[in-house]
C-alpha positions in Angstrom: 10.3 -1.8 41.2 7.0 -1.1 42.4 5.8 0.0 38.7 6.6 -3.5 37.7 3.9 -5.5 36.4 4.5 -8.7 35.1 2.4 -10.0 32.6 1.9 -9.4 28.6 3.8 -6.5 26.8 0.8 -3.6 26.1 1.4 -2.9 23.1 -1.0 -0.9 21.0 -1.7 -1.1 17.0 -0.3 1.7 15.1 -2.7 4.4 14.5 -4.0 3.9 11.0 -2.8 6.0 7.8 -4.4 7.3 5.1 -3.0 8.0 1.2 -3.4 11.6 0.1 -4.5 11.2 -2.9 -2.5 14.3 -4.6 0.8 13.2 -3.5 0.6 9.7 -2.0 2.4 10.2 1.0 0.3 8.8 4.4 -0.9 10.6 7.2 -2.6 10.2 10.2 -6.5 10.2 10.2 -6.4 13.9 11.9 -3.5 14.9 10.0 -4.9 14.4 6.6 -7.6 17.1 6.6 -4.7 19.0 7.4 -2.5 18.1 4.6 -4.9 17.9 1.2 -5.5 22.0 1.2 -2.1 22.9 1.5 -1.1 20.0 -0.8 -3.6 20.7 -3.7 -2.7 24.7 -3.5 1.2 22.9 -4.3 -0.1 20.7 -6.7 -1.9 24.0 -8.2 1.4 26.0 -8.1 3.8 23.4 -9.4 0.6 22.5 -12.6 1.0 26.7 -13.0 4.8 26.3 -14.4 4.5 23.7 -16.6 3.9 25.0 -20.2 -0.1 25.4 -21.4 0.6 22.0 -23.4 1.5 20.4 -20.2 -0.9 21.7 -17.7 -3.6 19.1 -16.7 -6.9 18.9 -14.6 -6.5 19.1 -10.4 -6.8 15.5 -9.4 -10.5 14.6 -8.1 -10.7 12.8 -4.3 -12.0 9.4 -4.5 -15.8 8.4 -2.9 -14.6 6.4 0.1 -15.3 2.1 0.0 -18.2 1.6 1.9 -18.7 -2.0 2.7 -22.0 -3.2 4.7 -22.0 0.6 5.6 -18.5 0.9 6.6 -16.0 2.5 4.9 -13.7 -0.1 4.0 -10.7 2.0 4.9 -7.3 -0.5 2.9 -9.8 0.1 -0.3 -10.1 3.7 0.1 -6.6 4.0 1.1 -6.0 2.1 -2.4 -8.2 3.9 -4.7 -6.5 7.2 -3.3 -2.7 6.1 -4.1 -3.9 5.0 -7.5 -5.6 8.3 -8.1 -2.0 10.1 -7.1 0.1 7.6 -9.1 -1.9 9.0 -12.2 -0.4 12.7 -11.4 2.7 11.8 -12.1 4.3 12.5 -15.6 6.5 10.3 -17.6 9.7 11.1 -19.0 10.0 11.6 -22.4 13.6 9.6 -22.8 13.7 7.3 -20.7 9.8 6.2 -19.8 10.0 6.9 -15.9 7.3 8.6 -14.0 7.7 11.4 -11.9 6.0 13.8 -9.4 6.0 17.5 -11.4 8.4 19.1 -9.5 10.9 16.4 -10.0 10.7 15.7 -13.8 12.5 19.4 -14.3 15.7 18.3 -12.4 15.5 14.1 -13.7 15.6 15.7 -17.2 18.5 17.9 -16.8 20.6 14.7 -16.7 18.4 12.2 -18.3 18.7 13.4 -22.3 17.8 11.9 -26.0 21.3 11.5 -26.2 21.8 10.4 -23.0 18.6 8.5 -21.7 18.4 7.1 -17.6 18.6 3.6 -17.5 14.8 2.2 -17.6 13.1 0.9 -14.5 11.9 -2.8 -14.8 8.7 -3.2 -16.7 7.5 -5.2 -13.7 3.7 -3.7 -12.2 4.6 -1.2 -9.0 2.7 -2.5 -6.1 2.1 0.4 -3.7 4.2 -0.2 -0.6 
């Protein structure tokens, strides 16, 4: 009991995430310098399999918010998940939108004949 100390809980604010703007997953601040080289040589490699008709331009990074000379990070964070929402490619049938590598195995089941049911038409708000 001598580590007790009364008082306030201590705890700390989560460390803050950033959006990569490729995939929209979040990452730490260190992590993310990391993650965008490996996942734009994915992104490269998954855009190399599509047919020619279907190939598209490597998504382009975002300038970072600055606001009063700071970069306004929640602004930055949401230009970057837009910019990754835009990779995504929409199924022919049934109107969804998915990442590359998905769309392949969606379509095997979702057919003309046979469409997915549709998502609601309401506007995705990024989580």
């Amino acid at each position: 009991q001598d580590n007790f100390n009364p008082g306030q809980p201590r705890a700390s604010k989560p460390a803050p995430t950033v959006f990569c703007y490729i995939c929209g997953r979040q990452f730490g601040s260190r992590s993310i310098d990391i993650h965008i080289p490996q996942c734009l040589k994915k992104w490269h490699a998954e855009n190399a399999k599509l047919p020619k008709a279907q190939r598209r331009a490597a998504p382009t990074k975002p300038e970072d918010v600055v606001v009063g000379g700071v970069v306004d990070q929640e602004a930055t964070n949401e230009a970057n998940w837009k910019v990754s929402q835009g990779t995504m490619l929409e199924c022919e049938n049934c109107g969804r939108r998915f990442k590359e590598d998905r769309l392949s195995v969606h379509q095997r089941s979702c057919t003309s004949d046979n469409p997915a049911k549709r998502v609601a038409s309401k506007s995705r708000e990024r989580p």
